[in-house]
C-alpha positions in Angstrom: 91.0 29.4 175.7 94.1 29.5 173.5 94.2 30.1 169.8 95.8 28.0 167.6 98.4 28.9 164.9 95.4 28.1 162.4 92.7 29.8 164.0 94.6 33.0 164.1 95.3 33.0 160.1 91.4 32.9 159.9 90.5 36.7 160.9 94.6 37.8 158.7 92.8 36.1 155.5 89.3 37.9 155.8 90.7 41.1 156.2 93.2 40.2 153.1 90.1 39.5 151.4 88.2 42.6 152.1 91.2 44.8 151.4 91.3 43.3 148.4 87.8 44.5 147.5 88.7 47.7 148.8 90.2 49.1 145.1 87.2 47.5 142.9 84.6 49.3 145.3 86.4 52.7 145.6 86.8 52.2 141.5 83.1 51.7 141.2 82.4 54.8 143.8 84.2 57.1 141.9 83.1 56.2 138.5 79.8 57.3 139.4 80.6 60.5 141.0 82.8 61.4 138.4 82.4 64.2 135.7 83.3 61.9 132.8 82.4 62.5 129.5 79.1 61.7 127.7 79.5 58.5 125.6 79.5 58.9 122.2 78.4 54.5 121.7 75.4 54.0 120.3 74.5 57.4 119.6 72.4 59.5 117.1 70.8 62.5 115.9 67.0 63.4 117.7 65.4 64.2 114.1 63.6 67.6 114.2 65.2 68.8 117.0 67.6 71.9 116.7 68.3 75.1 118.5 65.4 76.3 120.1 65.3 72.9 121.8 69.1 73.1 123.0 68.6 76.5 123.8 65.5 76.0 126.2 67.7 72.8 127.8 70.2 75.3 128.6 67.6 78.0 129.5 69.1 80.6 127.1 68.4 83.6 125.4 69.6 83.7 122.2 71.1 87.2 122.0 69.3 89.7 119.6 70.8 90.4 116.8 72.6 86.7 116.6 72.5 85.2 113.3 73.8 81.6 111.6 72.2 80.4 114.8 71.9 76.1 114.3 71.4 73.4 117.2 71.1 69.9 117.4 70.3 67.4 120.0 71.9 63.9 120.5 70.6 61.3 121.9 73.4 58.9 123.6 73.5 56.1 125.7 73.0 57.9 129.1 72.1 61.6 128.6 71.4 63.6 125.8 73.6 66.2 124.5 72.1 69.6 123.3 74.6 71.4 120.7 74.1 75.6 120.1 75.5 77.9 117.8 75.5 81.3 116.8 77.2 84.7 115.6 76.7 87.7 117.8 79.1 90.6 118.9 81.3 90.6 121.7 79.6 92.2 124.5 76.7 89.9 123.9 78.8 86.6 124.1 80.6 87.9 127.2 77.2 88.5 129.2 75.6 85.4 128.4 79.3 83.3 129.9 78.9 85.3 132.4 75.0 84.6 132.9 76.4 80.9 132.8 78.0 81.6 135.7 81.2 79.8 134.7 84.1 77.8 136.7 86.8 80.5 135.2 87.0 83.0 132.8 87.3 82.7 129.2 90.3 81.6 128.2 92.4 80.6 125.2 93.3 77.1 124.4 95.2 74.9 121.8 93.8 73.9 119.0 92.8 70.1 119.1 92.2 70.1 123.0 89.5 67.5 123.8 85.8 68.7 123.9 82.4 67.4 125.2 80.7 68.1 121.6 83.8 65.9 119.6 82.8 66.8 115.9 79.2 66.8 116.5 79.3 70.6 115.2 80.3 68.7 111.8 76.7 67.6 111.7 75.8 71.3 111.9 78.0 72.3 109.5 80.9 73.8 111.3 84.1 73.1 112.0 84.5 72.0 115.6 85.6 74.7 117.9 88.7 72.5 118.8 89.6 72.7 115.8 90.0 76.3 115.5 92.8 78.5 116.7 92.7 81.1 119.0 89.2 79.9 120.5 88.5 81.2 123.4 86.6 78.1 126.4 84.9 77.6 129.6 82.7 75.7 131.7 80.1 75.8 133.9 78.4 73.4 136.2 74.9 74.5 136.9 74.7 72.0 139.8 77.9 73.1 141.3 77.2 76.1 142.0 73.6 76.2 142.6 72.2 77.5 139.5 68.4 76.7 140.5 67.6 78.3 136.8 68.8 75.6 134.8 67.8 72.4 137.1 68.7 69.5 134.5 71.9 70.4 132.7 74.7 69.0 134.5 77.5 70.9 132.7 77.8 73.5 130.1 81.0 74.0 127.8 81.3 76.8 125.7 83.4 78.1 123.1 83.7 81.7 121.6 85.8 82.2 118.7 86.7 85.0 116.5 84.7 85.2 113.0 86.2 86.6 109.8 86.5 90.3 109.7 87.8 90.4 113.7 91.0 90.3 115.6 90.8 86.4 118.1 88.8 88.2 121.3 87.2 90.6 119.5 89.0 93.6 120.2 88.1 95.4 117.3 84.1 94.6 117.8 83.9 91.6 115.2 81.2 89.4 115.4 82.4 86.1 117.5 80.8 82.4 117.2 79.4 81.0 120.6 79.5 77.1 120.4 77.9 75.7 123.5 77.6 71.8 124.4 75.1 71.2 127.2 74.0 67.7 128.9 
């Protein structure tokens, strides 16, 4: 049997077509793998809901001694995001990051860098941590590294900045501010 000119374009033009799917399919697969963050359409505040709920999402104990502590939980399109706050010294703040058991150490970063709470600390009455200066960040992905303690967050961000009367990192012992966004 010989092929002719025309059947031999046949198999070239489905294998066009299917690399041509290729991009749309690998977009798709990635989008839903990725780490992306939580939409902010359509969302709004979970009414009576404040810290102890974000901080039994994130399976936290507040530190003793922590005071100003606030919370909030927003409901979003696809997850909810649980906001915590709260004043408490140094030492505390370090050994509950590290409880976290986060992707890297603390470290600085410039004010305005993005953030998975946006200014939903506004509606706690704070100023953003990315707003601050000399704020301290870090992550942690409970699911990464098999944190079988905390089963339904996905990530953790967190935040520790310097509060008045303190040097940024608190190496004089003043009192710090722990944000922390959970979904």
């Amino acid at each position: 049997m010989t092929l002719s000119p025309r059947s031999m374009r046949r198999p070239v033009l489905l294998s066009m077509r299917r690399l041509a799917v290729l991009p749309v399919v690998a977009g798709l697969a990635l989008s839903a793998c990725s780490s992306s963050l939580p939409s902010r359409g359509n969302s709004e505040w979970e009414k009576g809901a404040g810290a102890p709920e974000a901080a039994a999402f994130i399976k936290l104990r507040i530190p003793a001694g922590a005071t100003g502590v606030t919370g909030a939980v927003r409901n979003q399109p696809r997850e909810r995001l649980y906001l915590l706050s709260f004043l408490t010294d140094e030492k505390a703040a370090r050994s509950l990051v590290d409880d976290l058991r986060p992707d890297h150490p603390l470290r600085a970063v410039p004010a305005a860098s993005s953030s998975l709470s946006g200014d939903g600390f506004r509606h706690l009455g704070l100023a953003p941590p990315q707003e601050l200066d000399g704020v301290r960040t870090t992550s942690a992905c409970p699911p990464c590294v098999g944190d079988s303690r905390r089963p339904g967050v996905q990530g953790i961000e967190v935040h520790v900045g310097q509060q008045m009367g303190g040097q940024i990192g608190g190496q004089d012992g003043g009192r710090v501010r722990v944000y922390l966004a959970a979904y």
